[in-house]
Backbone as CSV, one residue per row, in Angstrom:
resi,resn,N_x,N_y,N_z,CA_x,CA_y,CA_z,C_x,C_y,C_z
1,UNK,-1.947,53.493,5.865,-1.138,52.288,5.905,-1.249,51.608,7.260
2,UNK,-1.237,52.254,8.222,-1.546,51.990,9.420,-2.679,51.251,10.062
3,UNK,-3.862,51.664,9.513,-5.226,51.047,9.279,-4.981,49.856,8.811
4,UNK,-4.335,49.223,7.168,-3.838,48.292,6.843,-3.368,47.509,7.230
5,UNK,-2.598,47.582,8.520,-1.515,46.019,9.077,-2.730,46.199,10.463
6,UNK,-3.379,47.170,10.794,-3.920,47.198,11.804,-4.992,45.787,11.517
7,UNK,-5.955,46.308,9.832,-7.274,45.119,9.871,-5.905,43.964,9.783
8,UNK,-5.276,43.991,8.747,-4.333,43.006,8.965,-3.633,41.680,9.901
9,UNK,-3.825,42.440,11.094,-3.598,42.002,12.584,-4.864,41.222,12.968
10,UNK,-6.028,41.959,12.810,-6.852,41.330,12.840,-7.592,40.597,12.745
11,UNK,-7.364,40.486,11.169,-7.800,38.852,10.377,-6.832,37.777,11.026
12,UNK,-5.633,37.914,10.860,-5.054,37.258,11.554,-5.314,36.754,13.011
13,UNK,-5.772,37.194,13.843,-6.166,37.399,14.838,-7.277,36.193,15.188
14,UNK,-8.021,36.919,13.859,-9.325,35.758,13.982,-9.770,34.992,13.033
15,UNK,-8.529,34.520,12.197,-8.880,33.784,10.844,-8.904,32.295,11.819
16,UNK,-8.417,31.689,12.830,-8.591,30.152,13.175,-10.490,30.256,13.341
17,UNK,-11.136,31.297,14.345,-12.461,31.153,14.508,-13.267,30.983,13.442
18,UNK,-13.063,31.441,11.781,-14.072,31.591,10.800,-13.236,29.719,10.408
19,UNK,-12.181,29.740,9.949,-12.103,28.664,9.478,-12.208,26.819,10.119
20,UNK,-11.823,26.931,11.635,-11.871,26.174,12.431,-13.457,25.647,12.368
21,UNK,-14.621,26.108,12.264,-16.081,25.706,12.051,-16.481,25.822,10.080
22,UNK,-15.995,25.905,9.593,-15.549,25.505,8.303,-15.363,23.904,7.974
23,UNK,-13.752,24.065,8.593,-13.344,22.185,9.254,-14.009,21.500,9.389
24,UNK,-14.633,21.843,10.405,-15.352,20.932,11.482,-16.821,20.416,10.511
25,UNK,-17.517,21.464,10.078,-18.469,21.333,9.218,-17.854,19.973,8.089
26,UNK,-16.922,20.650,7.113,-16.690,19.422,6.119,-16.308,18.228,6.954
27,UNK,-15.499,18.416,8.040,-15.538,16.142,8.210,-16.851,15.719,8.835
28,UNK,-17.680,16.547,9.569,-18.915,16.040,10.071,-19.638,15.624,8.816
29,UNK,-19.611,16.373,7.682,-20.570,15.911,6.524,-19.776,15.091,5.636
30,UNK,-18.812,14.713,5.831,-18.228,13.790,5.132,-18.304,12.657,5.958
31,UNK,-18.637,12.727,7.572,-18.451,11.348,8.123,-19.661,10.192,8.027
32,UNK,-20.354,11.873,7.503,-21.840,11.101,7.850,-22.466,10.068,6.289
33,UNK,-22.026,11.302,5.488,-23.041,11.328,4.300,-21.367,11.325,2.785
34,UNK,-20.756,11.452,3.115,-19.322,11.410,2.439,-19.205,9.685,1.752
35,UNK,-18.519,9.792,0.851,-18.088,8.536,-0.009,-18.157,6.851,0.634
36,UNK,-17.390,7.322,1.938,-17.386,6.025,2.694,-17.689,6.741,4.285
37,UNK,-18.816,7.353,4.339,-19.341,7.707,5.423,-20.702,6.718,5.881
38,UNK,-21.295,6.749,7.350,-22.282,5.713,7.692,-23.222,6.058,7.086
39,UNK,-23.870,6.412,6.253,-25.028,6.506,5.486,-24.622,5.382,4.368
40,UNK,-23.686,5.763,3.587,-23.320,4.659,2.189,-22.777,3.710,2.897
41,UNK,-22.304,3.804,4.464,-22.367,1.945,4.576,-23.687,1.277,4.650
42,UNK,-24.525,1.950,5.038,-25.834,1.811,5.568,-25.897,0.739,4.046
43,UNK,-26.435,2.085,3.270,-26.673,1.607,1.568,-26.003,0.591,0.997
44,UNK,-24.707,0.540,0.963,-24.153,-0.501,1.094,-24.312,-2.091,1.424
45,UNK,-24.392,-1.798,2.968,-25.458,-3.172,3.288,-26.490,-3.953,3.053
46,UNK,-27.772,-2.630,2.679,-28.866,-3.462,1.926,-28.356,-3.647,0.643
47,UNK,-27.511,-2.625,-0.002,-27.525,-4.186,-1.535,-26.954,-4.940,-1.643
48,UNK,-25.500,-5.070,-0.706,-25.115,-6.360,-0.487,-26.253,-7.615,-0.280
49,UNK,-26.994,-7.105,1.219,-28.357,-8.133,1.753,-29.023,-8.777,0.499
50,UNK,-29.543,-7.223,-0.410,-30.631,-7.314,-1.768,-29.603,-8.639,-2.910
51,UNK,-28.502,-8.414,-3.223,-27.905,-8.700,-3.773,-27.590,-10.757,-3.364
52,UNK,-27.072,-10.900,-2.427,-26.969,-12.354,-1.912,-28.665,-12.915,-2.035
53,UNK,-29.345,-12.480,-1.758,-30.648,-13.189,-1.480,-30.929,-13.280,-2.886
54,UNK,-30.602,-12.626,-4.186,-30.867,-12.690,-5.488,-29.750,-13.722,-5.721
55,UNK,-28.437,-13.999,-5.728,-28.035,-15.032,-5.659,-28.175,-16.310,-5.109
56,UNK,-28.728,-16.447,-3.733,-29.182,-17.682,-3.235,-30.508,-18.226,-4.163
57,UNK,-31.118,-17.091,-4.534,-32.686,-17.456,-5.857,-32.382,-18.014,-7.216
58,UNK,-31.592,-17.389,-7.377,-30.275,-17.564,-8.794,-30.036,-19.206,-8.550
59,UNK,-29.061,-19.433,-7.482,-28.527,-20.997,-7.084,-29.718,-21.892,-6.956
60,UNK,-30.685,-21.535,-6.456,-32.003,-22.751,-6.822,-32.470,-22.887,-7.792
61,UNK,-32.813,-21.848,-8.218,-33.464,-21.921,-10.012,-32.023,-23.184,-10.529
62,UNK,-30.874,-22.598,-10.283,-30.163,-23.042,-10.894,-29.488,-24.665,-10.830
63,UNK,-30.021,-25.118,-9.450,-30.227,-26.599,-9.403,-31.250,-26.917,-10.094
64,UNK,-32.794,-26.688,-9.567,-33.537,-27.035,-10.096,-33.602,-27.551,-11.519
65,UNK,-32.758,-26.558,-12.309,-32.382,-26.773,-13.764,-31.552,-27.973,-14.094
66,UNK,-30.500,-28.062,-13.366,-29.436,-29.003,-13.035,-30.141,-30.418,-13.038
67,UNK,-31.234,-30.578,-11.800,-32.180,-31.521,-11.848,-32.823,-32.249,-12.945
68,UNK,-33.612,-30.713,-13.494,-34.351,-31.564,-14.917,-33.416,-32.026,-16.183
69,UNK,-31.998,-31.080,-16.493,-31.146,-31.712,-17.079,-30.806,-32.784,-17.174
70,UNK,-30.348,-33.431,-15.992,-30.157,-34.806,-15.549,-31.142,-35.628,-15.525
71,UNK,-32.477,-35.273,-15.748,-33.800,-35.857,-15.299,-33.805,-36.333,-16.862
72,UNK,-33.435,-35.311,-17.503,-33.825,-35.391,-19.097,-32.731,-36.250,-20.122
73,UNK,-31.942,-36.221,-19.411,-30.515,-36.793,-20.025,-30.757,-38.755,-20.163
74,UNK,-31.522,-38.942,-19.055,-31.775,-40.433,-18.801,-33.584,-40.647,-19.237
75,UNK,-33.358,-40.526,-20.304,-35.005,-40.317,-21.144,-35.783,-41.403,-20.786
76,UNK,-34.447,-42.809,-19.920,-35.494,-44.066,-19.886,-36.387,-43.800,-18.551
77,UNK,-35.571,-42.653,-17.725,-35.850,-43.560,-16.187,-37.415,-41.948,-15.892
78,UNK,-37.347,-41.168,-17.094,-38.628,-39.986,-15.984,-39.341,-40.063,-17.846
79,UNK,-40.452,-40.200,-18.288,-40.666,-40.031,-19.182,-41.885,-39.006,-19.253
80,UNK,-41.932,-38.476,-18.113,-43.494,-37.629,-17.359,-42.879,-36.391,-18.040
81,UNK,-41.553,-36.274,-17.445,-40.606,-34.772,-17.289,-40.635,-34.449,-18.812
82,UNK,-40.035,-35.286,-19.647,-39.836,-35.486,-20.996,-41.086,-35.090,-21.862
83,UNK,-42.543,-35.518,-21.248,-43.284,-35.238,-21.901,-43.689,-33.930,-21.766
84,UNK,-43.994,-33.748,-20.381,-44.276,-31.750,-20.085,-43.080,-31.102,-20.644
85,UNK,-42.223,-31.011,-20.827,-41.081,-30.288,-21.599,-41.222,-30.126,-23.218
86,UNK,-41.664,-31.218,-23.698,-42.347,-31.339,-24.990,-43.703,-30.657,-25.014
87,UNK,-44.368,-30.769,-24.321,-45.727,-29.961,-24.181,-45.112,-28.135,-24.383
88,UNK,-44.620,-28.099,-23.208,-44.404,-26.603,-22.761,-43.357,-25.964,-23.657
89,UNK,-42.183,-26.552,-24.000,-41.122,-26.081,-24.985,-41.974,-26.175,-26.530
90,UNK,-42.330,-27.341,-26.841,-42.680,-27.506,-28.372,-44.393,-26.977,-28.868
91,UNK,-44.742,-27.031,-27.314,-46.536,-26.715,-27.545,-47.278,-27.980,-28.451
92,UNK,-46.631,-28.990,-28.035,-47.277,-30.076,-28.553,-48.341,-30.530,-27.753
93,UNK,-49.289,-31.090,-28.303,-50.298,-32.089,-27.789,-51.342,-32.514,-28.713
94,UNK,-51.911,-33.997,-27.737,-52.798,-34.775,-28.449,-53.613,-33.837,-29.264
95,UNK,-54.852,-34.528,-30.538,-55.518,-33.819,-30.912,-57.361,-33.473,-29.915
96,UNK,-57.241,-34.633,-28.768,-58.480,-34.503,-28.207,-58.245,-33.469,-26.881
97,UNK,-56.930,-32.662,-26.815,-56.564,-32.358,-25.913,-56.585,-30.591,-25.682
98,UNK,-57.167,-30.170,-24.684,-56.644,-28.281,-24.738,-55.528,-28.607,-23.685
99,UNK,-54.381,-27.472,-24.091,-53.456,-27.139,-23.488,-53.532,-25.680,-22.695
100,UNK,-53.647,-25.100,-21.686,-53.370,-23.818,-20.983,-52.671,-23.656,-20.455
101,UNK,-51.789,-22.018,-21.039,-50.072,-22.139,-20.558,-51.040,-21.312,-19.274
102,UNK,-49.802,-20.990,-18.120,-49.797,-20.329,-17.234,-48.190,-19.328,-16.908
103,UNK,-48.294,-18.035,-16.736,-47.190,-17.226,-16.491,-46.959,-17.772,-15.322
104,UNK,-45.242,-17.519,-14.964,-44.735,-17.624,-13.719,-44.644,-16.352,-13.183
């Protein structure tokens, strides 16, 4: 029994040294590499970056569109626009004519 409170004493003794670098271990790897640690801000940042620059691409396409809408809406004043749109949407053309699409 004696032996018993003796290791007893002992763990006690030296349970802060085993667990104290335990601690220390989990917030270092949580500060780094953890949920909202500087690594996932890191990550974070580029897809924010990735993300806006796909929206600013988004917002031009998306005038651009805006443009020919309006371009197309007033059938008197662009009749060029009107016709390549008919070409390219309907695949129409003359009969003396070849047409070649091209991918974007």
């Amino acid at each position: 029994m004696n032996r018993i409170l003796h290791l007893s004493t002992r763990i006690r003794k030296y349970y802060p040294y085993f667990f104290f670098p335990l601690i220390i271990i989990y917030l270092s790897f949580n500060i780094f590499d953890g949920n909202n640690g500087l690594l996932s801000h890191a990550r974070f940042d580029n897809e924010i970056i990735t993300l806006e620059n796909k929206i600013n691409s988004l917002r031009a396409n998306n005038n651009l569109m805006q443009i020919k809408i309006s371009s197309l809406q007033n059938l008197s004043l662009n009749s060029d626009l009107v016709d390549e749109q008919i070409r390219n949407v309907l695949g129409y053309g003359k009969s003396n004519e070849y047409i070649v699409f091209f991918d974007k």
